[in-house]
Jmol script that loads the backbone (N, CA, C; Angstrom):
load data "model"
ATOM      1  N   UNK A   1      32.634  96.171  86.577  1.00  0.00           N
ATOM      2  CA  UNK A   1      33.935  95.669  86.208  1.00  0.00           C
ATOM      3  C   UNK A   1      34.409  94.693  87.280  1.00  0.00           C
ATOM      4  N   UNK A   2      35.383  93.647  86.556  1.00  0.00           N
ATOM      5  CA  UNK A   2      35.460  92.860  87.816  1.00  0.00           C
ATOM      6  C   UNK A   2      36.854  93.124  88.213  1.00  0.00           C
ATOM      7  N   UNK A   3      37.349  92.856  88.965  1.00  0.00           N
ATOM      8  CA  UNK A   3      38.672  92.671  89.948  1.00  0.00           C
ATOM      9  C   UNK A   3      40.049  92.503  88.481  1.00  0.00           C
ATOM     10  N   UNK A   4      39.819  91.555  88.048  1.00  0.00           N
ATOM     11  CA  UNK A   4      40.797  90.761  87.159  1.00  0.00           C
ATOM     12  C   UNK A   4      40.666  91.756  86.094  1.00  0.00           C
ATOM     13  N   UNK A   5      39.824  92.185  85.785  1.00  0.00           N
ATOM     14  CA  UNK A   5      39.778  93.160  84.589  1.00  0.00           C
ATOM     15  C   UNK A   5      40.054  94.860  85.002  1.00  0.00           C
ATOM     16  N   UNK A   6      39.920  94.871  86.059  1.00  0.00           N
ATOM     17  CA  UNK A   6      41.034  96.379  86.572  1.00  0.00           C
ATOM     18  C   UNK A   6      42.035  95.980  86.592  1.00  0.00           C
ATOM     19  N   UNK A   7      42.519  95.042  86.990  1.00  0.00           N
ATOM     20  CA  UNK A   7      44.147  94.562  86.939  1.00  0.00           C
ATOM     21  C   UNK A   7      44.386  94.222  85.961  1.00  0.00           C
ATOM     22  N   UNK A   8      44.255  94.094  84.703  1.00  0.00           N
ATOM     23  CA  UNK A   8      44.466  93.986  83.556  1.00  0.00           C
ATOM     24  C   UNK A   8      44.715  95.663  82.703  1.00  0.00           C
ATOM     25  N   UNK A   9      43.375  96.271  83.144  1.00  0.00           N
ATOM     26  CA  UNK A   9      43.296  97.642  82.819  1.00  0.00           C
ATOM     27  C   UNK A   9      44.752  98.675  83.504  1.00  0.00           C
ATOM     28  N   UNK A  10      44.690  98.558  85.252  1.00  0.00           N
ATOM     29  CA  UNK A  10      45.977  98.761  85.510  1.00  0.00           C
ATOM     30  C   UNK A  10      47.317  98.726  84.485  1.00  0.00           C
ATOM     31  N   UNK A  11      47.501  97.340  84.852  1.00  0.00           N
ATOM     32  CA  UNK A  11      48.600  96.820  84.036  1.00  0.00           C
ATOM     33  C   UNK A  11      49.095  97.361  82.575  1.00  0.00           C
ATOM     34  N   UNK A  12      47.915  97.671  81.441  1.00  0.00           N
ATOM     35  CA  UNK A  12      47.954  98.036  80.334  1.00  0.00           C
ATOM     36  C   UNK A  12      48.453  99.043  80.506  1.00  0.00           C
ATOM     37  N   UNK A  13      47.487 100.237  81.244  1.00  0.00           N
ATOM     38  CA  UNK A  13      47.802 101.794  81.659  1.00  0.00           C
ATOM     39  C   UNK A  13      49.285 101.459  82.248  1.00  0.00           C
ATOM     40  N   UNK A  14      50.111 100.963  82.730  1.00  0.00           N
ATOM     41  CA  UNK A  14      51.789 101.179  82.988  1.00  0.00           C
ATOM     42  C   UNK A  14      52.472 100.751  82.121  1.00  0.00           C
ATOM     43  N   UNK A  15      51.968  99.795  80.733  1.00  0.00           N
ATOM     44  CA  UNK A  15      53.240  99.713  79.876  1.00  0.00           C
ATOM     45  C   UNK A  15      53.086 100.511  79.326  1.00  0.00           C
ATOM     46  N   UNK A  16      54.812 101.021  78.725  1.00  0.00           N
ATOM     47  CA  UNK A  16      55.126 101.704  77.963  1.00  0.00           C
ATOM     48  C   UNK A  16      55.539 103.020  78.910  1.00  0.00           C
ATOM     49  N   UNK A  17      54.742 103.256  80.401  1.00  0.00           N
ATOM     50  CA  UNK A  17      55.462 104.106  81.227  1.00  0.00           C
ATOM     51  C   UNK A  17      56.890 104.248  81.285  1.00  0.00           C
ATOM     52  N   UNK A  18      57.785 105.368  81.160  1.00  0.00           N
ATOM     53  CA  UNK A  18      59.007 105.186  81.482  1.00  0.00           C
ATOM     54  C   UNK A  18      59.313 105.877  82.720  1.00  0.00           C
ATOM     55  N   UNK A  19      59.457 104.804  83.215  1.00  0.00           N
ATOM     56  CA  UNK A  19      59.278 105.448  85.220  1.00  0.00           C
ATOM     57  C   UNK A  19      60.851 105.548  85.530  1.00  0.00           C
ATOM     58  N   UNK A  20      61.642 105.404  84.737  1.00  0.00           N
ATOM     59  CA  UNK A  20      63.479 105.881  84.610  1.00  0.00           C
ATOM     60  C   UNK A  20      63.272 107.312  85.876  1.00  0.00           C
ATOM     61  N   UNK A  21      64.201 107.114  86.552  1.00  0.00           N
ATOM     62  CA  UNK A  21      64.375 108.485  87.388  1.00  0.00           C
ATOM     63  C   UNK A  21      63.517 108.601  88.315  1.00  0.00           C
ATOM     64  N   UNK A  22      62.651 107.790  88.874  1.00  0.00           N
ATOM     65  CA  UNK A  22      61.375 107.907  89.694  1.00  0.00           C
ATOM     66  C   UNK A  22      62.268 107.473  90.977  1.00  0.00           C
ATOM     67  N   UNK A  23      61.550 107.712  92.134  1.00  0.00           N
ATOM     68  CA  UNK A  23      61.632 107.338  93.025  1.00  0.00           C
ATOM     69  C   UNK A  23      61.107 105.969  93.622  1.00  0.00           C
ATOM     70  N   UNK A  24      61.831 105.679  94.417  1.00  0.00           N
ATOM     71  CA  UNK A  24      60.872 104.394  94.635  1.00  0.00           C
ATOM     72  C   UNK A  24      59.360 104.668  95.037  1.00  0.00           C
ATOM     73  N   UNK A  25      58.491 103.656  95.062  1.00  0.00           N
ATOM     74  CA  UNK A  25      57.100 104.154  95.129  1.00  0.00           C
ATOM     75  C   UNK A  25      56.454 102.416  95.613  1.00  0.00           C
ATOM     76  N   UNK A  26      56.038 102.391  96.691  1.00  0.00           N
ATOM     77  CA  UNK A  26      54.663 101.169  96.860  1.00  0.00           C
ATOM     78  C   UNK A  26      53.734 101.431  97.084  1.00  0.00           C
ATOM     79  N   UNK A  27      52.442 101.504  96.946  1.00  0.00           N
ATOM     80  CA  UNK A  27      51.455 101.861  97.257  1.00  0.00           C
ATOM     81  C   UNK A  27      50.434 100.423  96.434  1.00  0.00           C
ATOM     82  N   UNK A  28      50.114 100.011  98.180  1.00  0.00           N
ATOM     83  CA  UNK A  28      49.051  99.204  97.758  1.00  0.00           C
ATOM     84  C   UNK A  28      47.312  99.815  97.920  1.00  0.00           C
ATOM     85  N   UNK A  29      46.323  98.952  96.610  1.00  0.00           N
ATOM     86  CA  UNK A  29      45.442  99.553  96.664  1.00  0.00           C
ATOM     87  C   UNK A  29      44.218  98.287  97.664  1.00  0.00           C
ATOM     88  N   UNK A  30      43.495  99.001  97.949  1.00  0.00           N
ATOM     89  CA  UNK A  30      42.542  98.162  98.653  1.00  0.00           C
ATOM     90  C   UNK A  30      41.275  98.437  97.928  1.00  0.00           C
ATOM     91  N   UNK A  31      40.676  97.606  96.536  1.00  0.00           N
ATOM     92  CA  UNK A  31      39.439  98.330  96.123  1.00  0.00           C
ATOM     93  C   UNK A  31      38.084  97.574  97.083  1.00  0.00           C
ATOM     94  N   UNK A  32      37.354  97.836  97.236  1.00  0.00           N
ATOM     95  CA  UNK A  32      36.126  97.842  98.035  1.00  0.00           C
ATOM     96  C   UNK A  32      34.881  97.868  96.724  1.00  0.00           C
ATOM     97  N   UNK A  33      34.335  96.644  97.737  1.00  0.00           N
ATOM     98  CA  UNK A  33      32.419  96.326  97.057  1.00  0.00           C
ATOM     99  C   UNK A  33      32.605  94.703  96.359  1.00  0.00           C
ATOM    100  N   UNK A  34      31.245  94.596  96.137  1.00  0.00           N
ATOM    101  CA  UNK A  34      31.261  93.068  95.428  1.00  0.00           C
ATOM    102  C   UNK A  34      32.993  92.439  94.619  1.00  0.00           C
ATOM    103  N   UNK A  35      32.715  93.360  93.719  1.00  0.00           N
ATOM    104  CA  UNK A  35      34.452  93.051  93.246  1.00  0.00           C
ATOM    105  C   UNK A  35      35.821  93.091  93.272  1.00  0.00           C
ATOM    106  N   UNK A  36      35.943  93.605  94.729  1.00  0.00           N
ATOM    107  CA  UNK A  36      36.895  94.222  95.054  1.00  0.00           C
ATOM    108  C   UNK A  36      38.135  93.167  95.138  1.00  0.00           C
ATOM    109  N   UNK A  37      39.215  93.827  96.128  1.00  0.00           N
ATOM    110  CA  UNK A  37      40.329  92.664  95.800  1.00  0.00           C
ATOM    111  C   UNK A  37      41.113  94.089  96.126  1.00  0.00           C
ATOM    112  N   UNK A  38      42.724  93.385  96.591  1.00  0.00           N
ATOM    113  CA  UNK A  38      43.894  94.180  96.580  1.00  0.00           C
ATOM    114  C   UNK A  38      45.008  93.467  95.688  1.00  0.00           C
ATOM    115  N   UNK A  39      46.171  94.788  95.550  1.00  0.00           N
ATOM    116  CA  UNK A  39      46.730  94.869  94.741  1.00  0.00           C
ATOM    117  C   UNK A  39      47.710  95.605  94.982  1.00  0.00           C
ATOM    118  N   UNK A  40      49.095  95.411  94.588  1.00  0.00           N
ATOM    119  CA  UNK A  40      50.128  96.660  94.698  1.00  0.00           C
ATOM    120  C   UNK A  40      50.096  96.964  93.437  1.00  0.00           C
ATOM    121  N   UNK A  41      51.144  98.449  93.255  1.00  0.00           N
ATOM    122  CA  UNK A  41      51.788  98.973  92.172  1.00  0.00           C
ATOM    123  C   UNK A  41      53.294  99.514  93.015  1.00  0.00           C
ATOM    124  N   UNK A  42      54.677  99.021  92.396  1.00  0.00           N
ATOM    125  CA  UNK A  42      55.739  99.237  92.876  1.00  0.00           C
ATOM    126  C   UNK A  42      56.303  99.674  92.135  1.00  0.00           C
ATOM    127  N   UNK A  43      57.149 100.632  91.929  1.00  0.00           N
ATOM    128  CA  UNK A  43      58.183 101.642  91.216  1.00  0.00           C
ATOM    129  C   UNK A  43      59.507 101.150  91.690  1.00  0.00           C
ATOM    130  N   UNK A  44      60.213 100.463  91.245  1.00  0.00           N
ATOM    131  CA  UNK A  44      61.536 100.274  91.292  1.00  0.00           C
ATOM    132  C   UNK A  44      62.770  99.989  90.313  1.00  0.00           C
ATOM    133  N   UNK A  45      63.638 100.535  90.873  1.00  0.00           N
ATOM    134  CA  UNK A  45      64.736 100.476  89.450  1.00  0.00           C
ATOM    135  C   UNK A  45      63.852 100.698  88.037  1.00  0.00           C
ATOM    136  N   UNK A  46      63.674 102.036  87.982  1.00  0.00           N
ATOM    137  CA  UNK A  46      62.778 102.482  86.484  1.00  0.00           C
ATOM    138  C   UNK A  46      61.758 101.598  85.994  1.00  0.00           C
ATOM    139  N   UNK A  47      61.338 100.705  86.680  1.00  0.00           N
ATOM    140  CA  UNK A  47      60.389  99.267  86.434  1.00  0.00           C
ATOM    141  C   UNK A  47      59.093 100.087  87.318  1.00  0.00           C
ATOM    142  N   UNK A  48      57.879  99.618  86.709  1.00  0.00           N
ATOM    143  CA  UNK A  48      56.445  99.438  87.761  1.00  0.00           C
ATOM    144  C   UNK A  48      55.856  98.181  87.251  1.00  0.00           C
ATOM    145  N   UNK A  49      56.090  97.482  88.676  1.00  0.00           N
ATOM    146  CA  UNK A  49      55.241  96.373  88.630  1.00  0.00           C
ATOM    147  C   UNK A  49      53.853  95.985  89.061  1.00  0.00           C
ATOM    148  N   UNK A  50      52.705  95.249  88.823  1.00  0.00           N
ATOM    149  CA  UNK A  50      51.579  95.425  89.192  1.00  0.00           C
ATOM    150  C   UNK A  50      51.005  93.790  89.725  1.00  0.00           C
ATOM    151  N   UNK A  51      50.982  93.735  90.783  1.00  0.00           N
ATOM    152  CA  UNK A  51      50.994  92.204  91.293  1.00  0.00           C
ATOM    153  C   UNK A  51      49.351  91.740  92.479  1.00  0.00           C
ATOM    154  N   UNK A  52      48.569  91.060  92.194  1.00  0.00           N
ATOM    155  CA  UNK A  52      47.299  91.189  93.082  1.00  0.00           C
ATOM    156  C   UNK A  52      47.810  90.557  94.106  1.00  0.00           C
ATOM    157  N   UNK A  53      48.726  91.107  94.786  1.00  0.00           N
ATOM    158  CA  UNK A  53      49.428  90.759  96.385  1.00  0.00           C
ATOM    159  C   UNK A  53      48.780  91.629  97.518  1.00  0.00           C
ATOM    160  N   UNK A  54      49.343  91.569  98.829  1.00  0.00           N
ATOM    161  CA  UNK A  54      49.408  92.944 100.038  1.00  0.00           C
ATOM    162  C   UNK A  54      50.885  93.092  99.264  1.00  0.00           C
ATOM    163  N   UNK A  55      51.138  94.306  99.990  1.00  0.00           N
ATOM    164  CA  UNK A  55      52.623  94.469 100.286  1.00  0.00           C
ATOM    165  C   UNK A  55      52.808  95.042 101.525  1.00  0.00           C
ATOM    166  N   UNK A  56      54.224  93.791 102.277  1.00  0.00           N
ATOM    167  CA  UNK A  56      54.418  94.547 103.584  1.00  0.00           C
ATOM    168  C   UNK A  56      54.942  95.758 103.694  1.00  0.00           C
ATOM    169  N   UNK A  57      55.734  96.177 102.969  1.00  0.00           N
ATOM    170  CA  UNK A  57      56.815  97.175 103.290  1.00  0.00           C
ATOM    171  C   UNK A  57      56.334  98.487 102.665  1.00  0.00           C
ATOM    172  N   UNK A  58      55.151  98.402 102.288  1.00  0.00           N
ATOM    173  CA  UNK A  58      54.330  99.847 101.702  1.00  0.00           C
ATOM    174  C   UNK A  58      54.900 100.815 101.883  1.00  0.00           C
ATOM    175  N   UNK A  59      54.961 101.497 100.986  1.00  0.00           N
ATOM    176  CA  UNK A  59      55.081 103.405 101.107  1.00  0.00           C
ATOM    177  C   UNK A  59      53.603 103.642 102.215  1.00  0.00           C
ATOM    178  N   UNK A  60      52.249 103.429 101.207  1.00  0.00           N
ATOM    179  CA  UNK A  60      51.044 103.808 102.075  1.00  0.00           C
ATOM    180  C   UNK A  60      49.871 102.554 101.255  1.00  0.00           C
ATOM    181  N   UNK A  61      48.779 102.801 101.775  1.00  0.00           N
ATOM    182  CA  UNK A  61      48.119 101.729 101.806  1.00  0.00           C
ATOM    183  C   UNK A  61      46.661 103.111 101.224  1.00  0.00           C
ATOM    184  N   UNK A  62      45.991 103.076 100.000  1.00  0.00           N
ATOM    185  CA  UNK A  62      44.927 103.708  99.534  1.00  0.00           C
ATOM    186  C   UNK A  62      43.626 102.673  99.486  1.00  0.00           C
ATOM    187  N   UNK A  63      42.698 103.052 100.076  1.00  0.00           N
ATOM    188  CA  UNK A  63      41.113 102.140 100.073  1.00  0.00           C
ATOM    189  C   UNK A  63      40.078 102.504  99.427  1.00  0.00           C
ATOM    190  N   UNK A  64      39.854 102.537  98.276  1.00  0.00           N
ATOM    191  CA  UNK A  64      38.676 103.441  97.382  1.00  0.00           C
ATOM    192  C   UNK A  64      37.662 102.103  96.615  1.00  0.00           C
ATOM    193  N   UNK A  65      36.608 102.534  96.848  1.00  0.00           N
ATOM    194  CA  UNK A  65      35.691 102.277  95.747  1.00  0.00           C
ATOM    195  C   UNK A  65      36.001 101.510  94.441  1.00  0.00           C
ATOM    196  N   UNK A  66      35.608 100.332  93.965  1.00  0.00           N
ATOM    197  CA  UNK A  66      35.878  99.576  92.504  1.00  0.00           C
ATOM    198  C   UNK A  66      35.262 101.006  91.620  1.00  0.00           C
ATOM    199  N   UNK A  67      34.391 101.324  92.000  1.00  0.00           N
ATOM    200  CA  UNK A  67      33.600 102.600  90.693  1.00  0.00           C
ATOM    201  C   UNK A  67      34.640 103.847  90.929  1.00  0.00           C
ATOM    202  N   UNK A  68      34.866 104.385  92.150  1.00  0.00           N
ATOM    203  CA  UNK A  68      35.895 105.262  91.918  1.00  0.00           C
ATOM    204  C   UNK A  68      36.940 105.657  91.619  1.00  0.00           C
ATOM    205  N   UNK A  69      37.347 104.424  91.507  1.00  0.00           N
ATOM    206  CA  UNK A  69      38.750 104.020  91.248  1.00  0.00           C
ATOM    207  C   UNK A  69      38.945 104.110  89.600  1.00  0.00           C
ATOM    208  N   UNK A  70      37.818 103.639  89.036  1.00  0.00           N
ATOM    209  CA  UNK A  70      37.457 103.666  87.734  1.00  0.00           C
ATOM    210  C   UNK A  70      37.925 104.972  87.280  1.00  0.00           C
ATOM    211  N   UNK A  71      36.848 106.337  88.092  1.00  0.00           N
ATOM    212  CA  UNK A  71      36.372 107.212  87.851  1.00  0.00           C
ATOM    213  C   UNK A  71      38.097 108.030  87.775  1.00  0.00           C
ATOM    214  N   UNK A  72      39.060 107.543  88.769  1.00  0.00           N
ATOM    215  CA  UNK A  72      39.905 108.289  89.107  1.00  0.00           C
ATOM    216  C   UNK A  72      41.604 108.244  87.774  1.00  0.00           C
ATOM    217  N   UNK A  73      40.900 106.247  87.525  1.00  0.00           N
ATOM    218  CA  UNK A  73      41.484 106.132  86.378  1.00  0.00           C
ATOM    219  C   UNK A  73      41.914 106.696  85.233  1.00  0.00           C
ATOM    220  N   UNK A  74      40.409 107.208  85.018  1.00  0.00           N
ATOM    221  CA  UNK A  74      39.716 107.770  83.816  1.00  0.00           C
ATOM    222  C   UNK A  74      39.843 109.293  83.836  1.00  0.00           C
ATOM    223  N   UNK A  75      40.306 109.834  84.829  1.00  0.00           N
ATOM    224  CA  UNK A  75      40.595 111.112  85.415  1.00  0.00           C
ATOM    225  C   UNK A  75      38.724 112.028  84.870  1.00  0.00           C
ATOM    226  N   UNK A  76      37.775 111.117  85.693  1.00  0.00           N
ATOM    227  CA  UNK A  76      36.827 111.982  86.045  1.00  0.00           C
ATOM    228  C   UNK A  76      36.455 112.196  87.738  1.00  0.00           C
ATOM    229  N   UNK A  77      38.078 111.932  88.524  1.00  0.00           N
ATOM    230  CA  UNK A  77      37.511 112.065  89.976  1.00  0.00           C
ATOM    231  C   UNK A  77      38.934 112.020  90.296  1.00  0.00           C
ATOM    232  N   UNK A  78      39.012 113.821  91.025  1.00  0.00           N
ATOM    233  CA  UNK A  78      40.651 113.878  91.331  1.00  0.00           C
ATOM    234  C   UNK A  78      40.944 113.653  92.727  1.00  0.00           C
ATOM    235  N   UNK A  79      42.068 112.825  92.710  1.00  0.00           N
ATOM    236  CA  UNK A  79      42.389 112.359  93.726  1.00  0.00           C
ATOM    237  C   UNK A  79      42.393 113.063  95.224  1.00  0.00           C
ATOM    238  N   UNK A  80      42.617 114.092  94.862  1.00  0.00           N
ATOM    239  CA  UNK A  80      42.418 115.208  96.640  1.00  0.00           C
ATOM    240  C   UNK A  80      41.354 115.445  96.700  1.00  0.00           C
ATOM    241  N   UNK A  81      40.129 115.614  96.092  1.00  0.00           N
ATOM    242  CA  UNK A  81      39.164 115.770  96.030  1.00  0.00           C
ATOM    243  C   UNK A  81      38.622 114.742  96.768  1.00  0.00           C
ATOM    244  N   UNK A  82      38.418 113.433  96.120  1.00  0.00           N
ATOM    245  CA  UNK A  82      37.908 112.248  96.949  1.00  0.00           C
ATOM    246  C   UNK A  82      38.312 111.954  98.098  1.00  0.00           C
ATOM    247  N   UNK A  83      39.816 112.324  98.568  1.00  0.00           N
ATOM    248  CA  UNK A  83      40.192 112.470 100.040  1.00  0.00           C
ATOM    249  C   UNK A  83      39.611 113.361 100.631  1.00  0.00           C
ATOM    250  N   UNK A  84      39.340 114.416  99.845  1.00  0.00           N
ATOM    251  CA  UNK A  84      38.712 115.574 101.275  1.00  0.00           C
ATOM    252  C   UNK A  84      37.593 115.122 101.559  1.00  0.00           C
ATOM    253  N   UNK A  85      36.587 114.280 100.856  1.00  0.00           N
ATOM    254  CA  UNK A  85      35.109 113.796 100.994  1.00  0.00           C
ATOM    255  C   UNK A  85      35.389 112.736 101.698  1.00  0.00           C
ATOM    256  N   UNK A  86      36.193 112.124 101.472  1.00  0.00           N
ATOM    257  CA  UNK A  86      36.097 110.729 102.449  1.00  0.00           C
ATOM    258  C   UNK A  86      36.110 109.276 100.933  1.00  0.00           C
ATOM    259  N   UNK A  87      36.206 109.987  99.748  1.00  0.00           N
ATOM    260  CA  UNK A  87      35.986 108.478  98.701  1.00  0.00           C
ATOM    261  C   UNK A  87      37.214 107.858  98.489  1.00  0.00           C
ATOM    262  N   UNK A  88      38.473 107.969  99.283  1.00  0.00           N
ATOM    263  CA  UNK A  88      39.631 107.479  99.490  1.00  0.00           C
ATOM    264  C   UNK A  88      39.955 108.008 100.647  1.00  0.00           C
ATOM    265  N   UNK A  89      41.002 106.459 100.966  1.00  0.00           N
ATOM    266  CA  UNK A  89      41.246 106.671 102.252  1.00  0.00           C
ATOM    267  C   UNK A  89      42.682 106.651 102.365  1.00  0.00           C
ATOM    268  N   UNK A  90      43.688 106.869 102.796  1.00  0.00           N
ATOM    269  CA  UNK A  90      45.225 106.568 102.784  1.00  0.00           C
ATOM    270  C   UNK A  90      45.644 105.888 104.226  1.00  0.00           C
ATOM    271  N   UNK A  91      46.348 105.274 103.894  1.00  0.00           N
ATOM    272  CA  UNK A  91      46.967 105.106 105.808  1.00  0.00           C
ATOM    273  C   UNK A  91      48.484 104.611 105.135  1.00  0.00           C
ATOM    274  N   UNK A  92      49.042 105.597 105.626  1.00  0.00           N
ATOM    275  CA  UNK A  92      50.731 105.417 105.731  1.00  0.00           C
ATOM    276  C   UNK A  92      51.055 106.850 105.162  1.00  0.00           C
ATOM    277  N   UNK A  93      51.943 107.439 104.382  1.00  0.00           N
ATOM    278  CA  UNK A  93      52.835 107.899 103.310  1.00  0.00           C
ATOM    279  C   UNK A  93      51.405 109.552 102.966  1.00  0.00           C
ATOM    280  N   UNK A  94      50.896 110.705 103.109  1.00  0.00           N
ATOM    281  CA  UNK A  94      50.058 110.566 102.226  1.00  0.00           C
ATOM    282  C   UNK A  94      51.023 111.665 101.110  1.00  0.00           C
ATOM    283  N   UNK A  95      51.831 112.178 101.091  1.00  0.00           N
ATOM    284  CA  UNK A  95      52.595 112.409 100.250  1.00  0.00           C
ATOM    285  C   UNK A  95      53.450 111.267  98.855  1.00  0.00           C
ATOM    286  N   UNK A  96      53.558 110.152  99.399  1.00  0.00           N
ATOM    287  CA  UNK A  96      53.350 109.181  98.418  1.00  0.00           C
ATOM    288  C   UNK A  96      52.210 109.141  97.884  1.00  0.00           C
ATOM    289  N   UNK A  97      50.835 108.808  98.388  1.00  0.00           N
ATOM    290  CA  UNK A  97      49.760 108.823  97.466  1.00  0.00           C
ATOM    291  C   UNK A  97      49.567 109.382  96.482  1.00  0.00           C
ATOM    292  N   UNK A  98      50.344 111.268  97.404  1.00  0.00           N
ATOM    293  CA  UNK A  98      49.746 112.440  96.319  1.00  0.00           C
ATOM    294  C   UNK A  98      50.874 111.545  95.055  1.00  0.00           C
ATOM    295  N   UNK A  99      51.879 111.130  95.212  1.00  0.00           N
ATOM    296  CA  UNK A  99      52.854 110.900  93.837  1.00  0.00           C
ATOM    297  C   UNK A  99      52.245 109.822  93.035  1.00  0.00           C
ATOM    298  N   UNK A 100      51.860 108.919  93.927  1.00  0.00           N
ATOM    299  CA  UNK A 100      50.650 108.009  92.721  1.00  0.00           C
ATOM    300  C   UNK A 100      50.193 108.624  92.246  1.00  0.00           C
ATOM    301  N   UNK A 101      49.292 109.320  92.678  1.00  0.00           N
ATOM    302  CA  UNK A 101      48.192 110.174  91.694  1.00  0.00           C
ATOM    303  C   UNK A 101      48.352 110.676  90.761  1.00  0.00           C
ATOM    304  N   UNK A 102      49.783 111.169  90.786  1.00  0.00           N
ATOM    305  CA  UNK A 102      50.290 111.894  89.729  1.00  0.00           C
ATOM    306  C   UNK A 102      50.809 111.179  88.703  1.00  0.00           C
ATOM    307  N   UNK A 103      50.948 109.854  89.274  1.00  0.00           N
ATOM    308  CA  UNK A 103      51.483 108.994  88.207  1.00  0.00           C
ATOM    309  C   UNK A 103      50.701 108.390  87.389  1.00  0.00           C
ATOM    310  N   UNK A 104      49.570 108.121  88.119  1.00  0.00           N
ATOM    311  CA  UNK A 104      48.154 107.640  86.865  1.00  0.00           C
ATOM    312  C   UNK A 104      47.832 108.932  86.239  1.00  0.00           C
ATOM    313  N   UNK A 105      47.720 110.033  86.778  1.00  0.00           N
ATOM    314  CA  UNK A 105      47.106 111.028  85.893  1.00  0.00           C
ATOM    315  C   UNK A 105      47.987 111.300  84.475  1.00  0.00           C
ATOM    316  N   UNK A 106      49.471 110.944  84.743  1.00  0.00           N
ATOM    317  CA  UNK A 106      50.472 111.027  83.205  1.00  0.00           C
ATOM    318  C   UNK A 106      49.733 110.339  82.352  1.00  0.00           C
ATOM    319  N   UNK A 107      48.957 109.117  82.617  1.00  0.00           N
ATOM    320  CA  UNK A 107      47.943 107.598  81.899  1.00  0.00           C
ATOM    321  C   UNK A 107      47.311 108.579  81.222  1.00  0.00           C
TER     322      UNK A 107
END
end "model"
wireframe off; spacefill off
backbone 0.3
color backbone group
């Protein structure tokens, strides 16, 4: 899969989310390998936006695998799991992460 087409896939998987009542949330992703590329996902004012930026002001910053990321998408690879192995990495927030996670797994 390439870069542009997870961010597309992303993107699809958040419309129709109603993220009303959420907390704020940034978490940029860092995917890794031939296709990789970064990307935020931001939760604000009941909105998630999905932009192939950095973001400075991050909640936390997650580094995984283009295939795992897939895998985690697709909810065949749970997110604490791949942290305890080492197939994601967090740096900032990791209690934000855990709330990403939870937010793709609603997908």
């Amino acid at each position: 899969m390439t870069f542009d087409a997870l961010l597309t896939k992303v993107r699809n998987m958040a419309q129709g989310y109603d993220a009303t009542g959420r907390d704020f949330l940034a978490v940029q992703l860092n995917i890794t390998g031939n296709d990789g590329g970064v990307f935020y996902v931001e939760v604000k004012d009941g909105r998630i936006n999905i932009e192939p930026y950095e973001y400075i002001d991050r909640n936390c910053a997650i580094t995984i695998s283009m295939t795992n990321f897939n895998k985690l998408l697709d909810g065949k690879l749970d997110a604490v799991a791949a942290y305890s192995i080492g197939k994601l990495k967090v740096d900032g927030d990791l209690g934000k992460a855990l709330e990403f996670s939870e937010l793709i797994k609603k997908k």
